[in-house]
KEKE-3310 file (N, C-alpha, C; in steps of 0.2 Angstrom, whole numbers, plus 5000, padded with zeros to 4 digits):
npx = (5338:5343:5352:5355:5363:5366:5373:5384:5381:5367:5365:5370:5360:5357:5365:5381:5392:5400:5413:5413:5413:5405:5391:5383:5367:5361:5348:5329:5317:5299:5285:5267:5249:5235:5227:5234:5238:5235:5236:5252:5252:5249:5258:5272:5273:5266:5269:5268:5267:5267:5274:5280:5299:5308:5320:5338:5344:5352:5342:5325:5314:5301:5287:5283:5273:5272:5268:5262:5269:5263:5261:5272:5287:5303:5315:5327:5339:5347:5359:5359:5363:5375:5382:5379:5363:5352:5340:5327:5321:5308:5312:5309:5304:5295:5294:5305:5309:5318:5313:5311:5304:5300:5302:5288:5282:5284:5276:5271:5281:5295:5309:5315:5319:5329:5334:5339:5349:5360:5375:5375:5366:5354:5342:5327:5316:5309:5295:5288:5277:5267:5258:5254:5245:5237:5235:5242:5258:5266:5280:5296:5310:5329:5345:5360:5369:5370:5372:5372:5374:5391:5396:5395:5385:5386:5379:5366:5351:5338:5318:5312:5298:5284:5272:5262:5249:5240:5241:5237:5236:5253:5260:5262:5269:5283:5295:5302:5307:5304:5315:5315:5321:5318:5317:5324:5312:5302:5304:5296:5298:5316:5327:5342:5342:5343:5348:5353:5363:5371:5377:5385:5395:5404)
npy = (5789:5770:5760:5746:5729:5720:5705:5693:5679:5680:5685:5671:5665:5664:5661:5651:5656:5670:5681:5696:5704:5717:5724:5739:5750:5766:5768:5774:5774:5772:5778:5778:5786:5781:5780:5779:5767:5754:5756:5757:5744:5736:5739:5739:5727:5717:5706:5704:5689:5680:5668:5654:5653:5640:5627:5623:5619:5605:5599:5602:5615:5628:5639:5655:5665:5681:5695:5709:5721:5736:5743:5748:5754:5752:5763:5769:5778:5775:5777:5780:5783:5791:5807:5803:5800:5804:5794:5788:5775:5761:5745:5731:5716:5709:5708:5708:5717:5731:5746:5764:5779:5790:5808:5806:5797:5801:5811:5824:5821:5822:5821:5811:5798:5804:5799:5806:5813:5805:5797:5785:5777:5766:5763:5754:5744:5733:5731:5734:5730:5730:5721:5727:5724:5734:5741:5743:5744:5752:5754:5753:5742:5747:5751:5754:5763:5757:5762:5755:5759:5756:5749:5747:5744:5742:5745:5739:5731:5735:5745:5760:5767:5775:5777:5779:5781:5770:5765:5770:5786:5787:5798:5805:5794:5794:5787:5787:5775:5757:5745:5727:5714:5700:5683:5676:5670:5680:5689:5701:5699:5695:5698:5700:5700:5714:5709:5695:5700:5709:5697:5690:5700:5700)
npz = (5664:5656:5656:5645:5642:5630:5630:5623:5626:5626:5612:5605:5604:5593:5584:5581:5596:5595:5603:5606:5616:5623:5620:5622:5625:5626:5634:5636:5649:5646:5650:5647:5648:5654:5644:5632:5633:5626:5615:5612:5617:5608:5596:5601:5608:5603:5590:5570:5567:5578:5587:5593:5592:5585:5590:5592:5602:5611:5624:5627:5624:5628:5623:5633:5639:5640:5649:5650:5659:5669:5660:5649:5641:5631:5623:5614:5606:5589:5575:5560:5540:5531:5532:5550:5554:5568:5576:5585:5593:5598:5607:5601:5606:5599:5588:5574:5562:5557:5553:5548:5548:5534:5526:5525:5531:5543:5549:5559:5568:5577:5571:5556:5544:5533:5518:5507:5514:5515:5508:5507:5507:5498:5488:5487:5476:5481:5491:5508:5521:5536:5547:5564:5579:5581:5567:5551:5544:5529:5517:5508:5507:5509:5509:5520:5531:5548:5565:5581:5598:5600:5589:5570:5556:5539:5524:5528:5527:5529:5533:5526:5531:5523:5526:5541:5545:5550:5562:5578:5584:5583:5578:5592:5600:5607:5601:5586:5575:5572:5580:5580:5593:5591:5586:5569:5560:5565:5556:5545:5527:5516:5521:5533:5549:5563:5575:5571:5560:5570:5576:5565:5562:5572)
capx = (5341:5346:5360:5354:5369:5365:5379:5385:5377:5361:5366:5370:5353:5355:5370:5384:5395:5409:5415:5418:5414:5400:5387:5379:5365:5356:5339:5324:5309:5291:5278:5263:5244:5229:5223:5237:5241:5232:5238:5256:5254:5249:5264:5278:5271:5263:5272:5261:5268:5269:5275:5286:5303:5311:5327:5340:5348:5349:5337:5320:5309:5293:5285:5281:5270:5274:5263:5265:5271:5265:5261:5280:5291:5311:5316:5335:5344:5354:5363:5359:5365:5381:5384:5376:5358:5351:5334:5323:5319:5309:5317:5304:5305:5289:5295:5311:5311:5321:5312:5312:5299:5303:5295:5281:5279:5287:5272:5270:5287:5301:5316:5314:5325:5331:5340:5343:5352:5366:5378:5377:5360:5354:5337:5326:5310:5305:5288:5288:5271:5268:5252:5254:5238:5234:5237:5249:5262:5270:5285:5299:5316:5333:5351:5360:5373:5366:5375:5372:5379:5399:5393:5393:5383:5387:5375:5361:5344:5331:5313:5308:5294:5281:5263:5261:5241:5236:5244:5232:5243:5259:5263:5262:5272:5291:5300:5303:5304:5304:5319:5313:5325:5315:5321:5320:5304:5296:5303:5292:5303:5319:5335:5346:5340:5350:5353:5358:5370:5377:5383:5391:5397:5409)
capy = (5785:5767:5755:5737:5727:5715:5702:5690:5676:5681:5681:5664:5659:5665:5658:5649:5661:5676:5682:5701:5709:5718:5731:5744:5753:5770:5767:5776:5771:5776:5778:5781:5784:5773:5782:5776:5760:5749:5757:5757:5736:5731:5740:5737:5720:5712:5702:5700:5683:5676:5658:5647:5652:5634:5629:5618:5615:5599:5601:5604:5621:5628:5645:5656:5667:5685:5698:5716:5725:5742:5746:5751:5752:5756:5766:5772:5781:5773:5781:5779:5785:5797:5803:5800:5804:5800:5793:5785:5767:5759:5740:5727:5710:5705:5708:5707:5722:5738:5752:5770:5783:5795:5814:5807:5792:5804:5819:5824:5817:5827:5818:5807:5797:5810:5797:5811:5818:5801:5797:5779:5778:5764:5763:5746:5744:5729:5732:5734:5731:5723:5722:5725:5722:5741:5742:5743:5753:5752:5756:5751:5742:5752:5749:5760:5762:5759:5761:5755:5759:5757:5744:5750:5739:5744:5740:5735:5733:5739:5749:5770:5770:5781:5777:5776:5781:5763:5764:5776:5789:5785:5804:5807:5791:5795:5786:5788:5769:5749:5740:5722:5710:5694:5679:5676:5669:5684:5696:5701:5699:5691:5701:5698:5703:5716:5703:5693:5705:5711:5691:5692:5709:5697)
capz = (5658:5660:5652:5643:5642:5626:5629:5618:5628:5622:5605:5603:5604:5584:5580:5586:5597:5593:5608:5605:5619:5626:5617:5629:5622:5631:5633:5642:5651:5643:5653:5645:5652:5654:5638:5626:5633:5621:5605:5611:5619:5599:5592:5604:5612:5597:5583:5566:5566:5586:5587:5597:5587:5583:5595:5589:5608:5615:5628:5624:5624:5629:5624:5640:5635:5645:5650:5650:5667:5671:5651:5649:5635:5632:5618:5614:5601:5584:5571:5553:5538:5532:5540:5553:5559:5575:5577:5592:5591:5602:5606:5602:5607:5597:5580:5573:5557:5559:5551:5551:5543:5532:5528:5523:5539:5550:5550:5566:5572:5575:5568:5553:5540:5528:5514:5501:5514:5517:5503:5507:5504:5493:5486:5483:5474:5487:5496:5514:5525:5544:5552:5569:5583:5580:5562:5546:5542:5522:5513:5505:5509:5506:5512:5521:5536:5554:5571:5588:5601:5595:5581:5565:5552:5533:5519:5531:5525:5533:5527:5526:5530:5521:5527:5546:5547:5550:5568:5581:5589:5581:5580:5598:5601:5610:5598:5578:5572:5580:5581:5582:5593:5588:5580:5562:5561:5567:5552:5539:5521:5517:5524:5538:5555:5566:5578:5566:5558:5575:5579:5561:5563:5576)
cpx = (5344:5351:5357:5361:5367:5372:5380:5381:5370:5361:5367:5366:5351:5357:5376:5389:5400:5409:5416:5415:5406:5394:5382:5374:5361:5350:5335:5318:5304:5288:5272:5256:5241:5225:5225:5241:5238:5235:5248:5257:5253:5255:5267:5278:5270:5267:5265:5261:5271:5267:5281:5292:5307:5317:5331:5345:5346:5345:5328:5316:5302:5292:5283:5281:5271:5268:5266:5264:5269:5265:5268:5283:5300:5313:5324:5336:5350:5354:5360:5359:5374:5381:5376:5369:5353:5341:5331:5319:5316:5311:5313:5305:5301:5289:5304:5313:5315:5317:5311:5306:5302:5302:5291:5278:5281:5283:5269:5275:5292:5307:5310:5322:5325:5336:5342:5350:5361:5368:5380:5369:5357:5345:5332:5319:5305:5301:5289:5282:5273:5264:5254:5246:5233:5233:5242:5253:5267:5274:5289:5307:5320:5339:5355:5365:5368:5373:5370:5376:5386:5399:5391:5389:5382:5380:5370:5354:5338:5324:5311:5303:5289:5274:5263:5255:5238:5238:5239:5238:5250:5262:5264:5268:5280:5297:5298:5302:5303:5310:5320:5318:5322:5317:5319:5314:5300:5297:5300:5300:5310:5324:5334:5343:5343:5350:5356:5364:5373:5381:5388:5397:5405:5410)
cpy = (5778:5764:5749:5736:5718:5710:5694:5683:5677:5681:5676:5661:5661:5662:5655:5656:5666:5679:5690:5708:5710:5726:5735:5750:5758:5767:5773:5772:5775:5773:5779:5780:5782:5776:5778:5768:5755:5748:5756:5747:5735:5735:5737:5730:5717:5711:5702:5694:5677:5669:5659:5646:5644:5634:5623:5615:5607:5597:5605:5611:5623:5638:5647:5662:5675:5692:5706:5720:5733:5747:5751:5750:5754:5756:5768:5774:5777:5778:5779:5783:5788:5803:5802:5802:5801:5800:5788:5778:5765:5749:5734:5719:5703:5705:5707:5712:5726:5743:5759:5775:5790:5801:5812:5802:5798:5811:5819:5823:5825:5826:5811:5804:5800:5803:5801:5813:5811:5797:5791:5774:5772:5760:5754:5749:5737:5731:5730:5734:5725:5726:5720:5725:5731:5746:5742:5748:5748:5756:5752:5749:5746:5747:5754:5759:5762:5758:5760:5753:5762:5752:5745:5744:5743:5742:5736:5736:5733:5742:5757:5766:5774:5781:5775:5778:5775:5763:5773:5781:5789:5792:5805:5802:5795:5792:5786:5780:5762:5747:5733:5718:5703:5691:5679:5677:5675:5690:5694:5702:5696:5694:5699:5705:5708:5712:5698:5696:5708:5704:5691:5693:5705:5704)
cpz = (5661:5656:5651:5640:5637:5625:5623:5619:5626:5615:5603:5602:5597:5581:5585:5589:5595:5600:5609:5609:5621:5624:5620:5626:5629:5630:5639:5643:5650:5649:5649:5651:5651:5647:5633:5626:5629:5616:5609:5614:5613:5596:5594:5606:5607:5591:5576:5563:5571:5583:5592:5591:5589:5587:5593:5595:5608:5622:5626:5627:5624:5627:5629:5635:5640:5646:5651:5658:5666:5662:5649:5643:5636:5626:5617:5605:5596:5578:5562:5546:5536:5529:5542:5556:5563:5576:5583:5591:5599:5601:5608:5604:5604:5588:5580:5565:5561:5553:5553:5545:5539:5533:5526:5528:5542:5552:5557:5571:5571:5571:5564:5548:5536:5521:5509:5505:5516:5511:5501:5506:5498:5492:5483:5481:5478:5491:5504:5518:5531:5545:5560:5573:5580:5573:5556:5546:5533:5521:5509:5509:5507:5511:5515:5528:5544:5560:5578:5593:5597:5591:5576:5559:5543:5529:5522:5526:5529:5528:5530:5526:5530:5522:5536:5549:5551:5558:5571:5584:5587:5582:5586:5602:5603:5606:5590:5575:5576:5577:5584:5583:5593:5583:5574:5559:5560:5561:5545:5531:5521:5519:5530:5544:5559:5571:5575:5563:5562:5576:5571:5560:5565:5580)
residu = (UNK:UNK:UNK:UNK:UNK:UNK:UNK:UNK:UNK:UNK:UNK:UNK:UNK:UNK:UNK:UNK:UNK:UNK:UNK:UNK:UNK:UNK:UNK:UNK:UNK:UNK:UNK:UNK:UNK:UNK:UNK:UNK:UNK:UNK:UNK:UNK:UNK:UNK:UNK:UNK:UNK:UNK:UNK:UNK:UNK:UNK:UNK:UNK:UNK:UNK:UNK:UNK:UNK:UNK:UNK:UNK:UNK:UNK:UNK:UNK:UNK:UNK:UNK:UNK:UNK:UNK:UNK:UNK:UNK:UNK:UNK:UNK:UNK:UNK:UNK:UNK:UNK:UNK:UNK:UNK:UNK:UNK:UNK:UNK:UNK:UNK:UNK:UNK:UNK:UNK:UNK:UNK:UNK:UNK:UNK:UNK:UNK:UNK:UNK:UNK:UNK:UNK:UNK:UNK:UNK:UNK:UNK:UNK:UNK:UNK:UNK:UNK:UNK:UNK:UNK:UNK:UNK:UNK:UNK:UNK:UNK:UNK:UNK:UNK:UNK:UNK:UNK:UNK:UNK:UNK:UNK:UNK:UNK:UNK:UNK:UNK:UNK:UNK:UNK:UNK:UNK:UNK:UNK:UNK:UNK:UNK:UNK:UNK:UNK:UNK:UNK:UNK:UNK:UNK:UNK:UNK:UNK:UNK:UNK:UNK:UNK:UNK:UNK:UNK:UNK:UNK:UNK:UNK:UNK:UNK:UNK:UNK:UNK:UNK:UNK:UNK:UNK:UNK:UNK:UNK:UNK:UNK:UNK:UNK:UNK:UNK:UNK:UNK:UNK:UNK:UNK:UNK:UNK:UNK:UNK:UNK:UNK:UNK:UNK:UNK:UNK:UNK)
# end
């Protein structure tokens, strides 16, 4: 098990800075073998909308385009729900959604989003789909309490996901949903990012 330490100074490349401290989140390292590494570089690795996010410093930016080491990934545990219930994300860099599967995405998985079973729960009729390298997955958004870490985010929106066929191996996969830390830009639909809503949060 290892410890990412997302400190505020990384957040400021969203917005201007809040100071409050320092959010510690478990994570694990995936290994996968030379069989499944394809299908998890176009999930976890690929955006369905790579670009050169916009920078509004005074110094000017270049995309640097990064290469994947040792076909790895790094997964961790957030909260969501009330209460609360714990599901496995992995922690993408190439998108920027949060979604979670339901029982009907989540066949084959052990843990899934249960919303009947969270009292906070709030339902939308908005459309949810993203093509990653490997495939789609659809659903719908929803609102709903999320934790990471000791960061609680009320009323977030996010999408249940109820179709995740279009991805090869998805059941077999070590984690339940993606939690994309990619700038705006990269999110499909119009809600607030979680990184956006943790620098809010303050």
């Amino acid at each position: 098990m290892k410890l990412v330490t997302l400190a505020t100074s990384m957040l400021a490349v969203l917005a201007p800075p809040v100071f409050a401290g320092i959010l510690r989140v478990p994570i694990t390292r995936m290994e996968m073998q030379s069989s499944e590494m394809k299908d998890v570089q176009m999930v976890s690795g690929a955006s369905p909308h790579w670009r050169a996010a916009p920078h509004s410093g005074m110094r000017s930016e270049v995309g640097v385009p990064l290469l994947n080491n040792k076909n790895s990934g790094y997964y961790g545990q957030i909260l969501v729900g009330t209460p609360f219930q714990a599901l496995t994300v992995v922690f993408d860099t190439g998108s920027a959604n949060l979604w979670l599967p339901n029982a009907q995405g989540g066949v084959g998985k052990q843990e899934w989003y249960a919303p009947s079973m969270s009292s906070t729960y709030v339902p939308s009729t908005e459309v949810f789909q993203i093509l990653y390298g490997s495939g789609p997955v659809f659903g719908y958004y929803c609102r709903d309490t999320i934790a990471i870490g000791e960061v609680a985010l009320s009323n977030f929106s996010f999408a249940e996901v109820s179709d995740t066929t279009g991805i090869k191996g998805w059941s077999m996969m070590p984690f339940d949903g993606i939690l994309g830390l990619g700038f705006p830009e990269l999110a499909s639909g119009s809600g607030t990012t979680v990184m956006q809503a943790l620098v809010e949060s303050g």
